[in-house]
MIDOLO-905305 format. One record per atom (N, C-alpha, C): residue in one letter; x, z, y. Coordinates in steps of 0.2 Angstrom, whole numbers, plus 5000, padded with zeros to 4 digits. Each point is the difference from the previous one (the first is absolute). Layout:
N
aXZY
...
//
This chain:
383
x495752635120
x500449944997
x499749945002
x499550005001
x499849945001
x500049965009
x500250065003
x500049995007
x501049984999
x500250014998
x500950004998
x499949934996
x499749974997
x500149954996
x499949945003
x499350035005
x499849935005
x500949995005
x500250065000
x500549995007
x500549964997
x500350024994
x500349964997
x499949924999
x499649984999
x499549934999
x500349985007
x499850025006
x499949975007
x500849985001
x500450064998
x500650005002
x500449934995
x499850004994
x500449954997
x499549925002
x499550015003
x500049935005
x500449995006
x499950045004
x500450015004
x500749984998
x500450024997
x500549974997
x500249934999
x499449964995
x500049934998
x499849955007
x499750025006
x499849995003
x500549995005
x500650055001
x500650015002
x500549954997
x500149984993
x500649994998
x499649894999
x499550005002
x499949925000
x500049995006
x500050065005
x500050005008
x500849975002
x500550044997
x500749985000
x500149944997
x499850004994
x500349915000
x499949955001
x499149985005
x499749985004
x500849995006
x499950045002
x500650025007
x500749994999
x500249974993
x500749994995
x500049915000
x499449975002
x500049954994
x500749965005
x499950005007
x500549965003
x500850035002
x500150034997
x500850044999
x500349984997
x500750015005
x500649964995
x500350054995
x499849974992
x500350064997
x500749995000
x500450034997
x500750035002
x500349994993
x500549944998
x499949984992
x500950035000
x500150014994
x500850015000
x500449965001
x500550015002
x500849955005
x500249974993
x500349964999
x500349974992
x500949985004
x500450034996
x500750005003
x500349974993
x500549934999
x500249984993
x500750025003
x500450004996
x500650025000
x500449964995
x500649975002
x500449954996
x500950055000
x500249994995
x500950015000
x500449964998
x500650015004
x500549945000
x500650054999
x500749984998
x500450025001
x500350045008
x499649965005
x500350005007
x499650055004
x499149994997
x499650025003
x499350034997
x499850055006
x499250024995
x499649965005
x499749984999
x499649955004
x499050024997
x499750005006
x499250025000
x499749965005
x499349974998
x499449975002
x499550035002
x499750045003
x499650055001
x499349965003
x499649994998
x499249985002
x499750055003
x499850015004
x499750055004
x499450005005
x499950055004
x499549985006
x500250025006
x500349935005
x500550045006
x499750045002
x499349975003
x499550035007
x499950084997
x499750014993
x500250064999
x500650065001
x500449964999
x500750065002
x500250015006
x500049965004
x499949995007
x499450035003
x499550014999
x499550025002
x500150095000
x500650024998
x499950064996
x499750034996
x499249974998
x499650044993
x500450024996
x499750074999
x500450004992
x499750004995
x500249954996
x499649974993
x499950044996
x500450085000
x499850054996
x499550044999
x499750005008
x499350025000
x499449994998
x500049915001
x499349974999
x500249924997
x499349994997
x500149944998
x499649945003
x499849995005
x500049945005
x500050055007
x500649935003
x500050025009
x499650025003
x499349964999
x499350035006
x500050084998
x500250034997
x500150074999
x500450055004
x500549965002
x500550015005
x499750015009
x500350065001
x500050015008
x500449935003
x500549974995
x500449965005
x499649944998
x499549984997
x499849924998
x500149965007
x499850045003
x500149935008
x500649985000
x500750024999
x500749974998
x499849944996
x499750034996
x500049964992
x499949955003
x499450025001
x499649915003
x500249955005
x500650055004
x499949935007
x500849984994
x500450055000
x500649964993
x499649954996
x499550004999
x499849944992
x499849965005
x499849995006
x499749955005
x500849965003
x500550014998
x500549985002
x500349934998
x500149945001
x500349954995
x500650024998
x500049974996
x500650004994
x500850025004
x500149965003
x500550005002
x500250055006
x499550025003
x500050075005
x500250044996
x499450034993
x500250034996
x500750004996
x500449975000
x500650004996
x500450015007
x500149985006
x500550035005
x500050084999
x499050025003
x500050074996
x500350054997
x499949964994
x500650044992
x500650015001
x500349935006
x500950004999
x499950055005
x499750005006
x500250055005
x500350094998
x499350004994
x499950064997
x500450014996
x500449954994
x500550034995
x500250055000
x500250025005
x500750064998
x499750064998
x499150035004
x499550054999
x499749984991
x499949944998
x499949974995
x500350024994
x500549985001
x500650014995
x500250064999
x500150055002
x499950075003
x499650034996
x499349984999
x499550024993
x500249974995
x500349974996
x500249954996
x500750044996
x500150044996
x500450054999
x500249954993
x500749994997
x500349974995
x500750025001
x499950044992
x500650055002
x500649964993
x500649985001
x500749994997
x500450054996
x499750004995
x500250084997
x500450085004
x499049985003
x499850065003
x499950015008
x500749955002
x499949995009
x499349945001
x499950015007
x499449965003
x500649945003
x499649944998
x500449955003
x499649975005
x500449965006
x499749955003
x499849945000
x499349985002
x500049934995
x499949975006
x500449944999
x500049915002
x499749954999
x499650005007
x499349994998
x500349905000
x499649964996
x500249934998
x499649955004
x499250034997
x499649945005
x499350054997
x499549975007
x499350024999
x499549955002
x499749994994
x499349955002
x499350024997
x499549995006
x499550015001
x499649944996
x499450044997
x499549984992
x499549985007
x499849955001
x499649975005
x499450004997
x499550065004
x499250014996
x499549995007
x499949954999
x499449975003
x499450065003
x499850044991
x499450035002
x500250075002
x499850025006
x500050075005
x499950074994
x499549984995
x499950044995
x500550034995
x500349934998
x500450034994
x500950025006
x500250034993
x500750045003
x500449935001
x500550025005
x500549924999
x500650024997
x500450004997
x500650024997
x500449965004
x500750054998
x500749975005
x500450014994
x500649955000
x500450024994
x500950025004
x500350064997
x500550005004
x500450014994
x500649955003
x500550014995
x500750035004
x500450054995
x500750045002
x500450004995
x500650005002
x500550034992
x500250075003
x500750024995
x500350045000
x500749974996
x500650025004
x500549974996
x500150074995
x500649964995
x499750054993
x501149984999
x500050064996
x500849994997
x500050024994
x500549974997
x500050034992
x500250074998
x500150025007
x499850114996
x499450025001
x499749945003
x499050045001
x499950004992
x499350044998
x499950014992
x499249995002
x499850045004
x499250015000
x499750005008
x499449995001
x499650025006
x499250024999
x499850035002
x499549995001
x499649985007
x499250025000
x499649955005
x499250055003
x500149995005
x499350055003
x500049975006
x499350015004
x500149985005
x499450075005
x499850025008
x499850025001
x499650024999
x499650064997
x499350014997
x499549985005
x499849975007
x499649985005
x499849924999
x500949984994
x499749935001
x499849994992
x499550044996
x499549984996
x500549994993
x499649994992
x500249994998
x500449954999
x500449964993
x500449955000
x500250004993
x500049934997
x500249974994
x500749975000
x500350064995
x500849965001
x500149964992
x500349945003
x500049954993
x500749975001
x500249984995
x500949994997
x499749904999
x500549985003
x500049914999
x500649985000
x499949974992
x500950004999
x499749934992
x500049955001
x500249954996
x500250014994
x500450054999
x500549984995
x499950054994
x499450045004
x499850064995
x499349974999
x499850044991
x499249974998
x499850045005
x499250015000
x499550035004
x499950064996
x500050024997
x500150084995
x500750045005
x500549965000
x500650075005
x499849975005
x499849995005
x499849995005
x499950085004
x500150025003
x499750065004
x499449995003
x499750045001
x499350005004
x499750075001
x499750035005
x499850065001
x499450015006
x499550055000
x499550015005
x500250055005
x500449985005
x499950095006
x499450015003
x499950054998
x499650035005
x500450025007
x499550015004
x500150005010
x500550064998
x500849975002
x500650075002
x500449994994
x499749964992
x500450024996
x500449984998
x500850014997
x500349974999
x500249984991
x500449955001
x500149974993
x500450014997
x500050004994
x500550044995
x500749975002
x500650034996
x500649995003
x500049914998
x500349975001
x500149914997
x500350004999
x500649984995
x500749974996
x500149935004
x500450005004
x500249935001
x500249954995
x500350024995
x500349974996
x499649984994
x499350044997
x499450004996
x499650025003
x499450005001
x499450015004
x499550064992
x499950045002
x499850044996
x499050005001
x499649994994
x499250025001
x500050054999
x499350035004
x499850074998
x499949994993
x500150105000
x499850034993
x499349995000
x500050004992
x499149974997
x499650065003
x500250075002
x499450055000
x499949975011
x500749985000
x499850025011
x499749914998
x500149964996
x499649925002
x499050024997
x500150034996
x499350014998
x499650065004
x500450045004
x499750055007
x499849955003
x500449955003
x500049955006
x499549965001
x499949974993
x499349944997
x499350055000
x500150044997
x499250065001
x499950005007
x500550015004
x499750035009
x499949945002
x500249954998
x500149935006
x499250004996
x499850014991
x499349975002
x499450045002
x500350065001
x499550065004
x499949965005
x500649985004
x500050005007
x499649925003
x500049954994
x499949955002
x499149994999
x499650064998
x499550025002
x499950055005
x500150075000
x500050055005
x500650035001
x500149975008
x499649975005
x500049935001
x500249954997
x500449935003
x499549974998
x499650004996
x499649954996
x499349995001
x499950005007
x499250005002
x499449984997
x500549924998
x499449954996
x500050054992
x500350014998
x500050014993
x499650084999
x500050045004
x499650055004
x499349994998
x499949955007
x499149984999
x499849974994
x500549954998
x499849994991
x499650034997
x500450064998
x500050064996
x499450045002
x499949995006
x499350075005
x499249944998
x500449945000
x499649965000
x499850004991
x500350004998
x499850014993
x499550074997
x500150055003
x500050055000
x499150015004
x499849955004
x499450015004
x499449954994
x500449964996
x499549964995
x499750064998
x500550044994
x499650054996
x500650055001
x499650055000
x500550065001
x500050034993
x499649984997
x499850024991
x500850004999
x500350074994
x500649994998
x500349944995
x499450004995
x500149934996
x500049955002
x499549955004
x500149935003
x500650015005
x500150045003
x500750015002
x500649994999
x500050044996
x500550014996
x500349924996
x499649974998
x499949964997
x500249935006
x499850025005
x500149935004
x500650035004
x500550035001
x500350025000
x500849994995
x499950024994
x500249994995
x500149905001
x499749954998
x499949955001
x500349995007
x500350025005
x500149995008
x500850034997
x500150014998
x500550054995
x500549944995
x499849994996
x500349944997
x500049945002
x499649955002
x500249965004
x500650025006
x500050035003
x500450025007
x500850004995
x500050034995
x500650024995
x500249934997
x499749955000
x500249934997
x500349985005
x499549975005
x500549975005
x500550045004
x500150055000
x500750035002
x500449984995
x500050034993
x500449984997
x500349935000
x499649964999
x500249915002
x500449985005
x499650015005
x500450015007
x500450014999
x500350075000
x500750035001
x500649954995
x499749994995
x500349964993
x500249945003
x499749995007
x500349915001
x499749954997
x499350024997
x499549924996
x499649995005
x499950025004
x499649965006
x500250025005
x499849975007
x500349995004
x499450035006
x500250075003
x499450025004
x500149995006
x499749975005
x499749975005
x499650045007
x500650065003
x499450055004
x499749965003
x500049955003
x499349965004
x499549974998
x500150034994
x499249964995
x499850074996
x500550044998
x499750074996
x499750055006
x500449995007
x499750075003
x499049975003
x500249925002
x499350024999
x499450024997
x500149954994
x499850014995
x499650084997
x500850045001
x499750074998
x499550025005
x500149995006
x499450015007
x499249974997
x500349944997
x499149995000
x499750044991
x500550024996
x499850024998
x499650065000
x500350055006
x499750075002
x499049965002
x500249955005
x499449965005
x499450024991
x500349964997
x499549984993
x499850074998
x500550064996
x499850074999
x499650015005
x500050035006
x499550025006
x499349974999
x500249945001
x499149964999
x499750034994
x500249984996
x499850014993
x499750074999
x500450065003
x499750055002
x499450015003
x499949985004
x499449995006
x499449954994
x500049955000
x499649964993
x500050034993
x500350084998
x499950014994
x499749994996
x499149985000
x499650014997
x499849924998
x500449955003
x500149944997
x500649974995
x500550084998
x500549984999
x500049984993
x500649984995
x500150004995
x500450054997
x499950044997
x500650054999
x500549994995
x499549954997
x500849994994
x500549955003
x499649945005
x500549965003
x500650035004
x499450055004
x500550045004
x500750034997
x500050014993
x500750024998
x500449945000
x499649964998
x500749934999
x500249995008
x499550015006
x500350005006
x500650025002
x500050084997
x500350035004
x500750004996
x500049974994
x500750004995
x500149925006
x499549955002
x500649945003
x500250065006
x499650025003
x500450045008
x500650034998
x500050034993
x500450054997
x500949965001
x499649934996
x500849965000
x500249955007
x499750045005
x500149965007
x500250075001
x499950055001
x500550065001
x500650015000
x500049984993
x500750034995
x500549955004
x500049935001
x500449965004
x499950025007
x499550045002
x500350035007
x500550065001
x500350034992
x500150054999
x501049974998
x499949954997
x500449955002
x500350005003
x499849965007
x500150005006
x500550075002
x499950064999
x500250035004
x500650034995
x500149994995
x500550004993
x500649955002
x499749955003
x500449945000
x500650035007
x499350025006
x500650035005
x500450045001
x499950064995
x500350065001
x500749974995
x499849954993
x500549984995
x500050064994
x500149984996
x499850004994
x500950044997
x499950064996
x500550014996
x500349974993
x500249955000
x499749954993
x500450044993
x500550045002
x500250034995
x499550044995
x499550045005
x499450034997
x499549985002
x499849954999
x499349935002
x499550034997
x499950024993
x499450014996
x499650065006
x500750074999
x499850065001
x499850015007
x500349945005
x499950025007
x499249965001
x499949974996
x499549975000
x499450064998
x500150014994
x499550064998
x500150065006
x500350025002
x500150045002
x499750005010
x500049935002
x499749985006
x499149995000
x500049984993
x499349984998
x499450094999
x500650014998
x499850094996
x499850035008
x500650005005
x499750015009
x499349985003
x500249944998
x499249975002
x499250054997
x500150014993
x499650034998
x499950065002
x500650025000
x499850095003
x499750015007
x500149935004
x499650005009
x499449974997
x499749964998
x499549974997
x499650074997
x500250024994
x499650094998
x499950035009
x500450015000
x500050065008
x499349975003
x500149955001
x499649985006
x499349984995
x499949994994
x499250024998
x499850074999
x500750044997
x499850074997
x499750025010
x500350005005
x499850025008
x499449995001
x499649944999
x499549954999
x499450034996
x500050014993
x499850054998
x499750085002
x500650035003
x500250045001
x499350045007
x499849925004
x499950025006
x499349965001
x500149954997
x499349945002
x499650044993
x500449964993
x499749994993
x499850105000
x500250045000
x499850064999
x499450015003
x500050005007
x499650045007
x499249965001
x500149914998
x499549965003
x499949964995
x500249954995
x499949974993
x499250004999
x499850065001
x499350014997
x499550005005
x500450005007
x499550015008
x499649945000
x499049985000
x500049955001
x500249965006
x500250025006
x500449985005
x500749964999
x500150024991
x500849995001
x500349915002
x499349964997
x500249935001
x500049985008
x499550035002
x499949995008
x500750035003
x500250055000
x500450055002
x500749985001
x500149974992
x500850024999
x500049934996
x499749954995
x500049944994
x500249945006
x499349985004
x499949965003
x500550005007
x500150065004
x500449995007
x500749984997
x500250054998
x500749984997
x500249944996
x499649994999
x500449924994
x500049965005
x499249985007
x500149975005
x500650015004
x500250074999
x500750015005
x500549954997
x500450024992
x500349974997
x500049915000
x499549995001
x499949934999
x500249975006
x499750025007
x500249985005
x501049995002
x500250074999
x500749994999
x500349974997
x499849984995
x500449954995
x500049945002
x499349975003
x499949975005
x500649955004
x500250065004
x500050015006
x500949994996
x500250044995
x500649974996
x500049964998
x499649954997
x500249944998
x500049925006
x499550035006
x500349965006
x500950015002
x500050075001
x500550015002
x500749974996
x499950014992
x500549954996
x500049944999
x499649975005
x500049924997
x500349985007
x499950035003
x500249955008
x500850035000
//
């Protein structure tokens, strides 16, 4: 038994040793964020805005595999594409349309139509780092026997957030919807634009807040492991946790409510230095406060919650069922939050907790890992 337990021990370092090895090797990769297509109707025309990533579709990756290019056999595409000026790149896109459009499937009660492409301009991004978006606009001529269409586009080229822009309707009938990479959108009325049902809107909010931790949610990730490496104790845990928990659920809720105004070039770094602060403070425990530390971690809590915001804001909001899409995205978050300390528990708190080697081993290296990247993210947000 005891020769089996030591293996198990080795192997779940090896593990932890592995999985800070990859996101060491991550920190400079373009993640792969969803395409945003708005759509407007008119008596004459269906008409769409589609925000995207040329160099990615043109590259041929397919965004259904992985979540940043440097993942890709093809990234050297990617990159000499993002090395392009602006105007290169857009000859590029026109050259390519017809292969473009061609993934781009928008069916007229039922047929695929051809779209007419309008005009294309490129989102001019200085840093080599961040993604550059291109915005392409197309209609579709429309007659008064059209009723409905739907919307999907190649599962290669990643997911996409489809949103309804119309004036003249409140923001509650507004349409708005999450694809996933390949999936297509419910049927649309030309005439009234129809919101999901309350069970497929509150499916949609649960998985987007699973997902806006594991896998997308790095920073929020090390938070939580960083939370997890102060005290592995159930109680004080649980407890700061809890606290991390409530704060995070105010500023979302506000957020989304439209009483303030959130700011990603001030929240993302922010949330970076606050992982820096967790990290340290781990390494320094034995100077710490621990009652302070709660009030800390409820302010990080409401720098979170408006990072959570942020990504509410971009997917769009189904305001018909505001409270429940909210509980219900919030409820997501939690469930990847449990996962990933019950795993943590499971592997470190079980096996080592009580090794005296544990602070050398696993307390002190890892919080220095965490803090360095965070580091290295909050440079990277500000410039």
């Amino acid at each position: 038994m005891t020769f089996y337990k030591k293996r198990i021990e080795n192997n779940i370092i090896f593990f932890f040793i592995f999985f800070f090895l990859f996101i060491s090797l991550s920190l400079k990769s373009h993640e792969i964020k969803p395409s945003i297509a708005d759509f407007s109707i008119n008596e004459s025309s269906l008409t769409f805005e589609i925000r995207l990533n040329a160099e990615l579709i043109l590259s041929g990756i397919d965004a259904s595999d992985i979540q940043n290019t440097d993942n890709s056999n093809l990234s050297y595409k990617y990159d000499d594409l993002r090395k392009l000026p602006d105007n290169d790149l857009k000859e590029n896109i026109m050259s390519n349309w017809d292969n473009i459009s061609q993934n781009i499937y928008i069916k007229l009660d039922g047929d695929v139509q051809e779209l007419n492409l309008l005009s294309i301009e490129i989102i001019n991004q200085r840093n080599y780092e961040v993604t550059r978006d291109t915005i392409i606009n197309f209609h579709i001529p429309l007659d008064k026997k059209n009723t409905s269409f739907s919307f999907s586009m190649s599962k290669k080229f990643g997911s996409i957030i489809l949103r309804e822009q119309n004036l003249n309707k409140n923001v509650d009938q507004l349409y708005t919807n999450y694809l996933n990479s390949g999936d297509a959108s419910d049927l649309i009325n030309l005439n009234h634009t129809v919101a999901l049902t309350k069970i497929n809107s509150f499916i949609k909010y649960l998985f987007l807040g699973i997902e806006h931790i594991i896998p997308k949610g790095l920073d929020h990730m090390l938070f939580i492991i960083g939370l997890f490496l102060f005290s592995n104790l159930i109680r004080p845990l649980l407890l700061q946790v809890t606290m991390f928990t409530i704060a995070h659920t105010i500023t979302l809720v506000i957020a989304s409510l439209s009483l303030i105004n959130v700011n990603a070039s001030i929240i993302e770094p922010l949330i970076a230095l606050s992982i820096v602060y967790i990290g340290v403070e781990n390494i320094f425990k034995k100077y710490s406060n621990t009652k302070i530390r709660y009030y800390v971690i409820f302010l990080f809590g409401l720098l979170h919650g408006l990072g959570f915001a942020l990504v509410l804001k971009d997917v769009g909001l189904d305001y018909s069922n505001l409270l429940m899409n909210l509980v219900s995205f919030n409820i997501g978050v939690e469930i990847a939050q449990i996962f990933i300390l019950f795993l943590l528990y499971l592997t470190i708190g079980l096996f080592f907790s009580k090794k005296k080697y544990y602070k050398i081993i696993f307390q002190i290296p890892l919080s220095l890992f965490i803090s360095l990247i965070a580091i290295y993210w909050f440079v990277e947000r500000i410039i």
